[in-house]
DORO-338717 format. One record per residue (C-alpha): x, y, z; residue in three letters. Coordinates in pm, 1 decimal, decimal comma, m for minus. Example, Ala and Ser with C-alpha at 12.3 -4.5 7.8 and 13.67 -1.06 7.14 Angstrom:
<atoms>
@c1: 1230,0&c2: m450,0&c3: 780,0&res: ALA $
@c1: 1367,0&c2: m106,0&c3: 714,0&res: SER $
</atoms>
This chain:
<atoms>
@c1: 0,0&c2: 0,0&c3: 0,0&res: UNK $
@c1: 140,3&c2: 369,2&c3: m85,9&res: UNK $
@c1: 266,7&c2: 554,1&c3: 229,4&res: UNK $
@c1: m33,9&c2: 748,8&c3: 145,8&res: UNK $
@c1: m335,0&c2: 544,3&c3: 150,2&res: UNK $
@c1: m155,8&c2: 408,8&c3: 461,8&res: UNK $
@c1: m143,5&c2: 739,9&c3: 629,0&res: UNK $
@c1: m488,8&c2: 814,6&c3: 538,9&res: UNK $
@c1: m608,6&c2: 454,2&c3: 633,1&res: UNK $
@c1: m443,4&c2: 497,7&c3: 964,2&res: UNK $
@c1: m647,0&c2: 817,7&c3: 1020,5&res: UNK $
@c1: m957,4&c2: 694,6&c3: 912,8&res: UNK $
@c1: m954,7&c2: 389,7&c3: 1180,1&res: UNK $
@c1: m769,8&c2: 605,3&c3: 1461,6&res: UNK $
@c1: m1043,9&c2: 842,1&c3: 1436,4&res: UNK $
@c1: m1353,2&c2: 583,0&c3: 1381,8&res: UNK $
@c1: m1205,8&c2: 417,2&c3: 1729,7&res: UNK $
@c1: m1191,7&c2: 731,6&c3: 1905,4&res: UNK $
@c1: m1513,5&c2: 837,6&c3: 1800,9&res: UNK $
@c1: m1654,1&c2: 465,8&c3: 1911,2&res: UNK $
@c1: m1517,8&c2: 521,7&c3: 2263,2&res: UNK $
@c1: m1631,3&c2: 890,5&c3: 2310,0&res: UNK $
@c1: m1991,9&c2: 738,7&c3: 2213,4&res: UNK $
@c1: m1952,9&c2: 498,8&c3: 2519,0&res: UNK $
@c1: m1829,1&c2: 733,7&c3: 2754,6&res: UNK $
@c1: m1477,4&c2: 604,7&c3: 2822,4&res: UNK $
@c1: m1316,2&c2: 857,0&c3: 2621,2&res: UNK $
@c1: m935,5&c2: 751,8&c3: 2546,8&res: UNK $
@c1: m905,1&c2: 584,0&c3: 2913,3&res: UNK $
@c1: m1151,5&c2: 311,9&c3: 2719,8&res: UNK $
@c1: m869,0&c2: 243,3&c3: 2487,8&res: UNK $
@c1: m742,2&c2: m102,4&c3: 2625,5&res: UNK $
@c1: m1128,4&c2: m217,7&c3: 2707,3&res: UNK $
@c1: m1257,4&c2: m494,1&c3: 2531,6&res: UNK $
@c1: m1630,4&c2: m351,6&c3: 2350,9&res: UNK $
@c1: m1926,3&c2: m480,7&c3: 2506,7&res: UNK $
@c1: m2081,9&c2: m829,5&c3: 2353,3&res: UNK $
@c1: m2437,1&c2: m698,2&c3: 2496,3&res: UNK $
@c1: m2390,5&c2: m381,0&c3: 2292,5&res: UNK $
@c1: m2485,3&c2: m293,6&c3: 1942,1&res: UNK $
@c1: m2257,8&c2: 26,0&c3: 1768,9&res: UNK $
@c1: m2249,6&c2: 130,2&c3: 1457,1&res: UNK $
@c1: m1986,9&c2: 377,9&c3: 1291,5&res: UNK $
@c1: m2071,5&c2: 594,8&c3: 1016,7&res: UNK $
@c1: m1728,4&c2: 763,9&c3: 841,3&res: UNK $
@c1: m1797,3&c2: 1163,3&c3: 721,9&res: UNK $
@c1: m1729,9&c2: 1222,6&c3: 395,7&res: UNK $
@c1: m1539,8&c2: 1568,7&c3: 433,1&res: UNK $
@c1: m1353,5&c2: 1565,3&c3: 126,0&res: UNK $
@c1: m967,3&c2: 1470,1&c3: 91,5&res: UNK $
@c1: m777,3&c2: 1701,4&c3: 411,2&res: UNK $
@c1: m1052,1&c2: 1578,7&c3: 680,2&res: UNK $
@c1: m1091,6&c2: 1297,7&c3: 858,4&res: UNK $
@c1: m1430,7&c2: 1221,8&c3: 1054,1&res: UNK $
@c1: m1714,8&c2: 979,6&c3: 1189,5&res: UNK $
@c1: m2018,6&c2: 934,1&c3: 1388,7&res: UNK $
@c1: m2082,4&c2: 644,7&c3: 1601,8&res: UNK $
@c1: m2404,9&c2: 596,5&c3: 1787,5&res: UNK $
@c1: m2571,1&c2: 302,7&c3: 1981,9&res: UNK $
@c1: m2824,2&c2: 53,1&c3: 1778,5&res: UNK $
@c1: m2829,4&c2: m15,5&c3: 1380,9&res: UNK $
@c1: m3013,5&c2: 95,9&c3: 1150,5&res: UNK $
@c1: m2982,4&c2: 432,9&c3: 1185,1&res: UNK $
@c1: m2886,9&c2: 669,5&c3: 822,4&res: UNK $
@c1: m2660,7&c2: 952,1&c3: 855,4&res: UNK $
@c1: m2803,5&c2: 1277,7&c3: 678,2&res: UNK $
@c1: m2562,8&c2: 1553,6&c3: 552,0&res: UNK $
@c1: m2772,8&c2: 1922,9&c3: 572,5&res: UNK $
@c1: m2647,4&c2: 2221,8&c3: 398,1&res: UNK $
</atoms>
């Protein structure tokens, strides 16, 4: 993989995870925690064009994401 992609790949998972465990509450202390098996997340990734890196995680499925302008 291009240093790149791998950069941007890194970013894209480093900020889904931190997103994940700022939806449960743990914040980064939640880092080494094992996720719940009782609980249902889902992660959404932003689409905020090339420079920007972002995502929404909340509890349950189902759920669409909506961009407003």
């Amino acid at each position: 993989m291009p240093e790149r992609r791998r950069h941007r790949t890194f970013l894209e998972r480093w900020v889904q995870t931190e997103a994940y465990l700022k939806a449960r509450g743990t914040g980064l202390a939640g880092l080494g925690e094992a996720p719940s098996t009782e609980e249902t997340w889902s992660v959404r990734a932003l689409a905020l064009g090339s420079e920007y890196v972002g995502a929404v995680v909340a509890e349950g499925v189902g759920w669409t994401l909506r961009y407003l302008q």
